[in-house]
C-alpha positions in Angstrom: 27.4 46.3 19.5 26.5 49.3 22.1 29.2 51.2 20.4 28.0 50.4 16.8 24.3 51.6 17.9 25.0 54.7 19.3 26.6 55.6 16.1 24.1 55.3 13.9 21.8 57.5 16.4 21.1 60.8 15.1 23.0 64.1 15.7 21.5 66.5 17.7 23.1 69.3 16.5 22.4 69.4 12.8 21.5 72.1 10.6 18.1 73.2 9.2 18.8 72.7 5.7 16.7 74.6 3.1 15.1 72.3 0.2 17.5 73.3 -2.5 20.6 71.9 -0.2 21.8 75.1 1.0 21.9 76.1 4.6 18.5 78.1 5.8 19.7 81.3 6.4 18.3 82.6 10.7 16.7 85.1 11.5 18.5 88.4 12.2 21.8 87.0 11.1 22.7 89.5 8.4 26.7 89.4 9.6 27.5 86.5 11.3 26.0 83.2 12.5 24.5 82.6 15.5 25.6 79.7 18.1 23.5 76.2 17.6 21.1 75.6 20.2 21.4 72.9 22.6 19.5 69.3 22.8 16.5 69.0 24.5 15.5 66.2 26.9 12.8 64.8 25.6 15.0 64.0 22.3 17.8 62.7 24.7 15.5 60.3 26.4 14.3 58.9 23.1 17.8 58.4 22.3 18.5 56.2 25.6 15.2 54.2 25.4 16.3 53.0 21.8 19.9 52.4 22.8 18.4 49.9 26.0 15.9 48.4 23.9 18.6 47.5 21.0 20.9 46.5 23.8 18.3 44.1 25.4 16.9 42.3 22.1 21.2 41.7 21.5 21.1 39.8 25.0 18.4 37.9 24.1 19.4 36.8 20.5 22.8 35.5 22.1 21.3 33.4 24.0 18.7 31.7 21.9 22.0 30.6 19.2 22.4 26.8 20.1 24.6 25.7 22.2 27.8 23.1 21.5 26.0 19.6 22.7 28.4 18.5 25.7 30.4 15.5 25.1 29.9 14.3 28.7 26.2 13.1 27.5 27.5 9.3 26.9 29.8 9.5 29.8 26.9 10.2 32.2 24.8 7.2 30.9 27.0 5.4 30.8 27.1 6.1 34.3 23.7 5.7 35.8 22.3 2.6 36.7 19.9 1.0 34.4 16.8 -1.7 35.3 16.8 -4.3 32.8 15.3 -7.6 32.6 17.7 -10.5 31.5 17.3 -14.1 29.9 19.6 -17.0 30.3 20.8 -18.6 26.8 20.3 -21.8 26.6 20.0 -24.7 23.8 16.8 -26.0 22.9 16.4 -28.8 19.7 14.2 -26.4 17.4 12.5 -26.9 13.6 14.0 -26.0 10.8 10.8 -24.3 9.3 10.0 -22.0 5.9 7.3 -19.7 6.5 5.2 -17.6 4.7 1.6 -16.9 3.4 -0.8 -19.4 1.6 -3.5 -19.3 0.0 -6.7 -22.0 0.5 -7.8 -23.6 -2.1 -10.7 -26.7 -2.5 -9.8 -30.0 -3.8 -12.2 -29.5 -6.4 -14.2 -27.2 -7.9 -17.7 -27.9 -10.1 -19.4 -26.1 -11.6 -23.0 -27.8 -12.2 -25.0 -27.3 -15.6 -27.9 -29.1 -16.7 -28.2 -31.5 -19.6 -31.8 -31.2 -20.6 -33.9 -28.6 -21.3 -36.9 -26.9 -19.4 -38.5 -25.6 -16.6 -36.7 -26.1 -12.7 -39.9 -27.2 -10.4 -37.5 -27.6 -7.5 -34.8 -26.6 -5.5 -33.5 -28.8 -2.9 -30.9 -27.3 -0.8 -29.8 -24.1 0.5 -27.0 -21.5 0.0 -23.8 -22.1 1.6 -25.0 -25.8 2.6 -22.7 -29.1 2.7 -24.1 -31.6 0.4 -22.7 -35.5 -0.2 -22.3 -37.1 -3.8 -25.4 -38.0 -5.4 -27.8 -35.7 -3.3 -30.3 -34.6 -5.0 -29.9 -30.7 -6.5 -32.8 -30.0 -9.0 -35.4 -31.3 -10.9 -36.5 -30.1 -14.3 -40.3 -30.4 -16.0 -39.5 -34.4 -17.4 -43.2 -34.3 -19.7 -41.4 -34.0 -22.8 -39.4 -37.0 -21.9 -41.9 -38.7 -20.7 -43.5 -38.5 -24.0 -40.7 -39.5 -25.5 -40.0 -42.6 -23.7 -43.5 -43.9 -24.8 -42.4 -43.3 -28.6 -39.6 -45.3 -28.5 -41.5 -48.2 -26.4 -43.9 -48.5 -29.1 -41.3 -48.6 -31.8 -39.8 -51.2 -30.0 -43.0 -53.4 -29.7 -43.2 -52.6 -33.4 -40.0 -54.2 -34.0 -40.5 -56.9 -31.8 -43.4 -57.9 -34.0 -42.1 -57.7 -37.2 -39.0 -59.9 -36.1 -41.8 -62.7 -34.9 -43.5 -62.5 -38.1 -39.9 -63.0 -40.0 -39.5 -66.2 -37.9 -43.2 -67.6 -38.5 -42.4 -67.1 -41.9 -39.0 -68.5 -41.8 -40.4 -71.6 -40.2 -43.4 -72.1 -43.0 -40.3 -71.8 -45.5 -38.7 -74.8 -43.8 -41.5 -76.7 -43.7 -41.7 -76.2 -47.6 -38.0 -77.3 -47.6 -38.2 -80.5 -46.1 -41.6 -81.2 -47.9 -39.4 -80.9 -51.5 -37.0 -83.1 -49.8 -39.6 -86.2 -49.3 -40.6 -85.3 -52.6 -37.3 -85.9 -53.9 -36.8 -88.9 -51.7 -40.5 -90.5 -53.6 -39.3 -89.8 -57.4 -35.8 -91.0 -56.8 -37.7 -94.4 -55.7 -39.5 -94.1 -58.6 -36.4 -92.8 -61.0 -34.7 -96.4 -59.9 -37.8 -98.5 -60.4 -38.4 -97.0 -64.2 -34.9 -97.7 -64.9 -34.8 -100.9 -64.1 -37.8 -101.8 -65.7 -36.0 -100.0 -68.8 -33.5 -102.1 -69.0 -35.5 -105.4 -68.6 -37.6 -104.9 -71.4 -34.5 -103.5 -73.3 -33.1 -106.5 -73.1 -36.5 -108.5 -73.7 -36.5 -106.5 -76.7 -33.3 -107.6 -77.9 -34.4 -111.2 -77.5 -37.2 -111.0 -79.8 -39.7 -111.4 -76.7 -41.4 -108.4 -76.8 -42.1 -105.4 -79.4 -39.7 -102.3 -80.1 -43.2 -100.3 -78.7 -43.1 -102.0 -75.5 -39.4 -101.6 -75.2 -39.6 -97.9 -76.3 -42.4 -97.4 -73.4 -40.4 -98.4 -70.2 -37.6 -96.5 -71.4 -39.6 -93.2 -71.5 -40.6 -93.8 -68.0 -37.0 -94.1 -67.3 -36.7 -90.8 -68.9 -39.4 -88.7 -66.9 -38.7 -90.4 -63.2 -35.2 -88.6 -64.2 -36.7 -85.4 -65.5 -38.5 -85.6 -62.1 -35.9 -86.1 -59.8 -34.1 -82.9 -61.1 -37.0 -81.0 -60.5 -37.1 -81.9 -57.5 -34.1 -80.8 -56.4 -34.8 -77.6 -58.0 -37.7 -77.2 -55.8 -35.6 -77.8 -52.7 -33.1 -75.4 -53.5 -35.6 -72.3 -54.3 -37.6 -73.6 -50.9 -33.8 -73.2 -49.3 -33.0 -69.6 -50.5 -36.8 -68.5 -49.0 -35.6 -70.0 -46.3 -32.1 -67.7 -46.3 -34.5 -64.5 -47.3 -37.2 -65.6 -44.7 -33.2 -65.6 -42.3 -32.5 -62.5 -43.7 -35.4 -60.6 -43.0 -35.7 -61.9 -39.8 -32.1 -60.2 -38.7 -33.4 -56.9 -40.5 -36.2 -57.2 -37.7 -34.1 -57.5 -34.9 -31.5 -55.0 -35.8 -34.6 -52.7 -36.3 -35.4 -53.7 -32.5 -31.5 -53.3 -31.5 -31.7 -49.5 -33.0 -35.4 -48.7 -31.2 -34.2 -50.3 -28.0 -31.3 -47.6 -28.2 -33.5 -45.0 -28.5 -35.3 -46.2 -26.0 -32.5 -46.4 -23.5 -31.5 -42.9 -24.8 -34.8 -41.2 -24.0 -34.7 -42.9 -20.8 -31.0 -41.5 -20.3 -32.3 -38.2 -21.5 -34.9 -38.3 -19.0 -32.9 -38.7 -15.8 -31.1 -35.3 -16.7 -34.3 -33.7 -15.5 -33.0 -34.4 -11.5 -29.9 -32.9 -11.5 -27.7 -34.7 -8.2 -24.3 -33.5 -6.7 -21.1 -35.2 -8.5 -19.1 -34.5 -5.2 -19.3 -33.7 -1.8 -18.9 -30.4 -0.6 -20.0 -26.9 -0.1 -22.2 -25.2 -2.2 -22.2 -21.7 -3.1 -25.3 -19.2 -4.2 -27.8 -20.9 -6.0 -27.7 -18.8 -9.4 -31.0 -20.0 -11.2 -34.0 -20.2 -9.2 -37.3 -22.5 -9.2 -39.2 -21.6 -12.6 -36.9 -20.6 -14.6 -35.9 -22.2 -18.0 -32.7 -23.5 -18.6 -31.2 -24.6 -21.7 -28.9 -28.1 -22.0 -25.3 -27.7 -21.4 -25.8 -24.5 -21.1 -23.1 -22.0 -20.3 -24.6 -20.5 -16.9 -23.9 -22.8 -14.2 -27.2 -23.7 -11.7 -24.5 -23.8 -8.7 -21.1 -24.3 -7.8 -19.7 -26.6 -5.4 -16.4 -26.9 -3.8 -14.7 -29.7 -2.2 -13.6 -28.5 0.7 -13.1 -31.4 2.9 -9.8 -32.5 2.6 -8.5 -28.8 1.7 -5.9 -27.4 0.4 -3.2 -24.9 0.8 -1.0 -23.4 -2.1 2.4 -21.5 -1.2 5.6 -20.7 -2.7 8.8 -21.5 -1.2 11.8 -19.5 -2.3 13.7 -21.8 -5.4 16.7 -21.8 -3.1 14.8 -23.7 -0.9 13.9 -26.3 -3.6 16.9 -29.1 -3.4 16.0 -29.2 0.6 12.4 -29.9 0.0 13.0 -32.6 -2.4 15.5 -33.9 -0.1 13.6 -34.1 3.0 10.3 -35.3 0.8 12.5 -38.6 0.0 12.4 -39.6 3.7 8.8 -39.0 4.4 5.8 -36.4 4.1 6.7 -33.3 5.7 4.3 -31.7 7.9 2.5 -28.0 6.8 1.1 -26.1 9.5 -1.3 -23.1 9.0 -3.3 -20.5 11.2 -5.0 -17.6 11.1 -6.1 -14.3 12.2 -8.3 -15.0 15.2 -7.2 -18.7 15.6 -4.4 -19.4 18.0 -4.4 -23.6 17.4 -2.2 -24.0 14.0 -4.3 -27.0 11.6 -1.9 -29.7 10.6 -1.5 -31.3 7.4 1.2 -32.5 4.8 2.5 -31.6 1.6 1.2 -33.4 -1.2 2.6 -31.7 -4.4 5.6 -29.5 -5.5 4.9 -27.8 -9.0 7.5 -28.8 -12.3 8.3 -25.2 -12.8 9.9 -22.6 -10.8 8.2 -19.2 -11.3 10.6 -17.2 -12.8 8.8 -13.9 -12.6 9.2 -14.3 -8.8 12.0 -16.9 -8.1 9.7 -19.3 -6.4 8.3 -22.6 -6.8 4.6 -23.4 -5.9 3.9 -26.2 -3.1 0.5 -27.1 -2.0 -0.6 -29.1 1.7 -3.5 -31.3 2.3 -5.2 -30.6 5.2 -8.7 -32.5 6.9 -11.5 -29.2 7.0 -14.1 -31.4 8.9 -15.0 -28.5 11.2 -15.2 -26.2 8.1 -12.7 -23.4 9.4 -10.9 -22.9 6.6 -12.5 -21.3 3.5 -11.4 -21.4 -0.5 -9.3 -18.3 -1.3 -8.8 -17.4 2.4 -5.4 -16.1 3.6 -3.0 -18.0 6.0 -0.1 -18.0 7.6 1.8 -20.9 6.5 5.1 -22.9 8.0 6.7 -25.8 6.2 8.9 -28.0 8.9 12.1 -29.1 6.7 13.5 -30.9 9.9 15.2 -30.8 13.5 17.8 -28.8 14.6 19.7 -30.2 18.1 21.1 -28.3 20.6 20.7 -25.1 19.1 21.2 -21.9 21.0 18.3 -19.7 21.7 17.4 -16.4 22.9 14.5 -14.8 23.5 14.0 -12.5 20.1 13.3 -9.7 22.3 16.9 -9.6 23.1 18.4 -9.1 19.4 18.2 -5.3 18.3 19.3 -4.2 14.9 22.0 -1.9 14.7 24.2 0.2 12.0 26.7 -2.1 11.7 23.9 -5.4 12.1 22.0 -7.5 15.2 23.7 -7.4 18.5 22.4 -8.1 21.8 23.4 -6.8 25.3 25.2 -9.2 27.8 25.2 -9.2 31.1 28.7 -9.0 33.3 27.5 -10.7 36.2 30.9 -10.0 38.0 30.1 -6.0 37.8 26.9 -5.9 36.4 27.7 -3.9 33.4 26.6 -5.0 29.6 28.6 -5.4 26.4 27.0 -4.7 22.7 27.9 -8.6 21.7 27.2 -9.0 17.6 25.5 -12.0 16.7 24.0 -14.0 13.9 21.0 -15.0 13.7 20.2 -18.2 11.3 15.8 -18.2 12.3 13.2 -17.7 14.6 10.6 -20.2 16.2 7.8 -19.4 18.7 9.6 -15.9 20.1 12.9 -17.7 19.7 16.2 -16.5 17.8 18.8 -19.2 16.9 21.9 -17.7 17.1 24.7 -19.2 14.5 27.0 -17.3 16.3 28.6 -14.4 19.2 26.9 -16.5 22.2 27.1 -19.1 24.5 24.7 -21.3 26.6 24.3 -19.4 29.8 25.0 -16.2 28.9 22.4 -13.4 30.6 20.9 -11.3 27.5 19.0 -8.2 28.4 15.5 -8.4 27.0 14.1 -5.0 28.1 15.2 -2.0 29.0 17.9 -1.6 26.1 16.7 1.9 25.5 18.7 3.4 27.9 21.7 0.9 27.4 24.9 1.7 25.9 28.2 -0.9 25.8 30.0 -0.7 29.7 26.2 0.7 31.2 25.7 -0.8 34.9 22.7 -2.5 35.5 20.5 -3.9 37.6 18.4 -7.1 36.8 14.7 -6.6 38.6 13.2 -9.5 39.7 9.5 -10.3 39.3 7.5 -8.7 42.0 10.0 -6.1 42.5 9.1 -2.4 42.9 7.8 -0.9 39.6 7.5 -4.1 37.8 4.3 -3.5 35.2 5.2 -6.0 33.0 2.7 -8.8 34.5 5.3 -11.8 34.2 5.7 -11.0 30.4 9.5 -11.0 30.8 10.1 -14.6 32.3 12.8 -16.7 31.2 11.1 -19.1 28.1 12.7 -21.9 29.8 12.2 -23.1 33.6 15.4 -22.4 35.3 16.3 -19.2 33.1 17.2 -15.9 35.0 14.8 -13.2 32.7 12.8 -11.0 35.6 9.7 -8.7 34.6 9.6 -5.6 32.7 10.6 -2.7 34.3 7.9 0.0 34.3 10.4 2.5 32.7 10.2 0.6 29.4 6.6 0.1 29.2 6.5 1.5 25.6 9.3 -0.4 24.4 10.6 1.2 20.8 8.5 4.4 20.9 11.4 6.8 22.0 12.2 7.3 25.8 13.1 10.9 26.8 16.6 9.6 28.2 17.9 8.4 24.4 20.9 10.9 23.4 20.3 12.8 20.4 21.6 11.2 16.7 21.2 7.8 18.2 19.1 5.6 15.8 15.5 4.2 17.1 13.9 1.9 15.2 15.1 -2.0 15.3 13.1 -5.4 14.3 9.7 -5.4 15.4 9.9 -1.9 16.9 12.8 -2.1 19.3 15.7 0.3 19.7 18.9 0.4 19.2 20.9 2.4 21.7 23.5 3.3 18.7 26.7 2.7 18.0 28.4 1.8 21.0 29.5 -1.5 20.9 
């Protein structure tokens, strides 16, 4: 580079050269050329101070290229001894549980309207309060009803009267009856009486004893006692259909009575709408028509809404997969639902009351909904929660702390613990699901195998180790490493790891980070 520098620095002995190109012709140089004159100093030491600055900007731009990362990088961490904190594995019975979020919902929802019209003169509850069925809500100006009521009274006394007045005059009708009867009863006396005397004197008549006037005589009394009786019974029939009228009329009266008395009861049905009560019990919301204003029947602006919020419930969705295990596990019993929420650290029990008839198929999932007692009013309609469904009990299932499975390139793996050399192994594993900080492992472990649960950071598969115990020197961790179970072997954090997945300066380069829930993975070295 020094060689390559120096010649592209300029000649000192060059030329004057005259602006057409040709050589500048010197002074006093009429027959021959005179010798070129030598470099001066000052031009020379220009010369050297560009050669040395050239030659140190080379140096430095050599050694600012990268250099070839060392291959010894693993080798050396794998060397060092690292402080972990380990966890025994042991088997614990655990739920089989499907969690995810809900949404609260009330049992019920009304919306309350009033059926009469007019003016509210009072309000009597509050925003937000609990009210019981039948409390009373509103009342509404009941004048016009009022008035009303007193209409249909008097048309019902009206009624009333004109159904008496049919009966008396049913009863004068009978009288008339019976009186045409006894009249009857008289002439048919006197009908049998003519005739016989008819046909005594006929025959007297035929003896010669008597004249054909006499004889004619009691025969024409015969006659008219018969011309009587029939109108007599004429009589009693006419007197009998006035009576039937006189009936008639008497049933017009009292259906005219039935009719007012149904007016009656419907003004008086009409007039309770003006106190509007609570058809459930619950929680109302903002009261959206005030004291004084007028409100029109059934109309469609609610007054308030209330909510039935006590039972509750919660609606979720379960994955369809999950479907035939439900339905399965519904036929031995309820199955318990469990919710909780931001700020609460007591999970509310209930059960699960109702699986949907159709699976959703823009989503894959099927809605399921839990009852749950609200007494104590924590949860709210359309809140959010977090929501587990316990499908059943799993026995002797092994468990590690889910601080201990990482997530790698290749899938989860955990570090074990060599307790004969106190190095660790990247062991693959399978992980079926969690429970309270616990992973179930399906598979790659046994019970009583020692996990690392901090400190994997700095780990790579054949590390040495050393397990700190609590109270040990540099343990910041506060306890928060103990074993889950009494008897395990999980120490403290060490204070090295305090911020656990945010990238310690120790990690080699390329080696991937991020793992579930923000641990690291220490790479590919299993």
């Amino acid at each position: 580079m020094i060689n390559e520098i120096s010649k592209e620095a300029p000649q000192i002995n060059s030329e004057p050269v005259s602006p057409e190109g040709q050589i500048a012709d010197q002074p006093n140089s009429e027959s021959s050329l005179q010798p070129s004159r030598k470099p001066s100093a000052k031009r020379t030491g220009l010369a050297i101070l560009g050669l040395m600055l050239l030659a140190t900007v080379g140096f430095f731009g050599l050694r600012s290229l990268p250099a070839k990362p060392e291959k010894t990088g693993k080798r050396d961490r794998a060397g060092q001894v690292t402080p972990v904190t380990v966890a025994t594995v042991t088997r614990q019975t655990v739920p089989v549980q499907l969690k995810t979020i809900g949404t609260v919902q009330a049992t019920s929802t009304v919306s309350v309207t009033s059926q009469a019209s007019g003016r509210i003169t009072g309000v009597y509850f509050k925003k937000g309060q609990r009210v019981q069925k039948g409390d009373l809500l509103f009342t509404i100006d009941d004048r016009t009803q009022a008035a009303s009521i007193q209409q249909a009274q008097a048309a019902v006394s009206q009624s009333l009267a004109q159904v008496q007045q049919a009966r008396a005059t049913l009863a004068k009708d009978l009288g008339l009856v019976r009186q045409a009867e006894a009249t009857l009863a008289k002439d048919q006396a006197q009908a049998q009486f003519a005739q016989a005397q008819s046909d005594r004197y006929n025959n007297l008549y035929k003896q010669g004893a008597i004249s054909q006037d006499q004889a004619q005589q009691y025969i024409t009394n015969s006659r008219v006692s018969a011309a009587t009786l029939q109108a007599d019974r004429e009589a009693i029939a006419n007197a009998k259909a006035v009576a039937e009228g006189d009936r008639a009329a008497i049933a017009t009266a009292e259906a005219v009575v039935g009719g007012n008395s149904g007016a009656l009861q419907n003004t008086q049905v009409q007039a309770t709408y003006t106190k509007i009560y609570a058809p459930i019990a619950g929680r109302v919301g903002n009261i959206l028509v005030t004291e004084g204003n007028v409100v029109q029947a059934n109309g469609a602006n609610p007054l308030v809404t209330i909510a039935q919020v006590d039972p509750i419930q919660v609606s979720f969705a379960v994955p369809e997969a999950n479907l035939p295990e439900v339905q399965k596990r519904m036929e031995n019993g309820k199955l318990k639902v469990a919710v909780n929420f931001a700020g609460s650290s007591t999970p509310m029990n209930g059960v699960l009351s109702f699986v949907n008839n159709t699976v959703d198929n823009a989503t894959g999932t099927i809605q399921l909904i839990g009852d749950f007692d609200n007494a104590d009013g924590k949860l709210f309609p359309g809140q959010f929660v977090n929501t587990t469904l316990t499908l059943s009990k799993e026995p002797n299932a092994i468990v590690v702390p889910d601080r201990a499975v990482q997530n790698g390139p290749d899938g989860q793996f955990v570090f074990v613990v060599d307790p004969d050399d106190s190095t660790v192994e990247n062991v693959p594993v399978t992980v079926s699901h969690s429970f309270n900080g616990l992973d179930v492992i399906q598979k790659g472990l046994n019970p009583g195998d020692q996990v690392v649960t901090d400190g994997q950071a700095n780990l790579v598969s054949g590390g040495t180790v050393r397990v700190k115990t609590p109270g040990s020197k540099g343990d910041t961790s506060g306890g928060a490493g103990n074993n889950t179970n009494p008897g395990d072997h999980r120490s403290d954090k060490p204070s090295g790891d305090g911020n656990k997945g945010t990238g310690d300066a120790d990690t080699a380069p390329g080696q991937p980070r991020r793992s579930r829930s923000g641990k690291t993975n220490p790479g590919g070295d299993s």
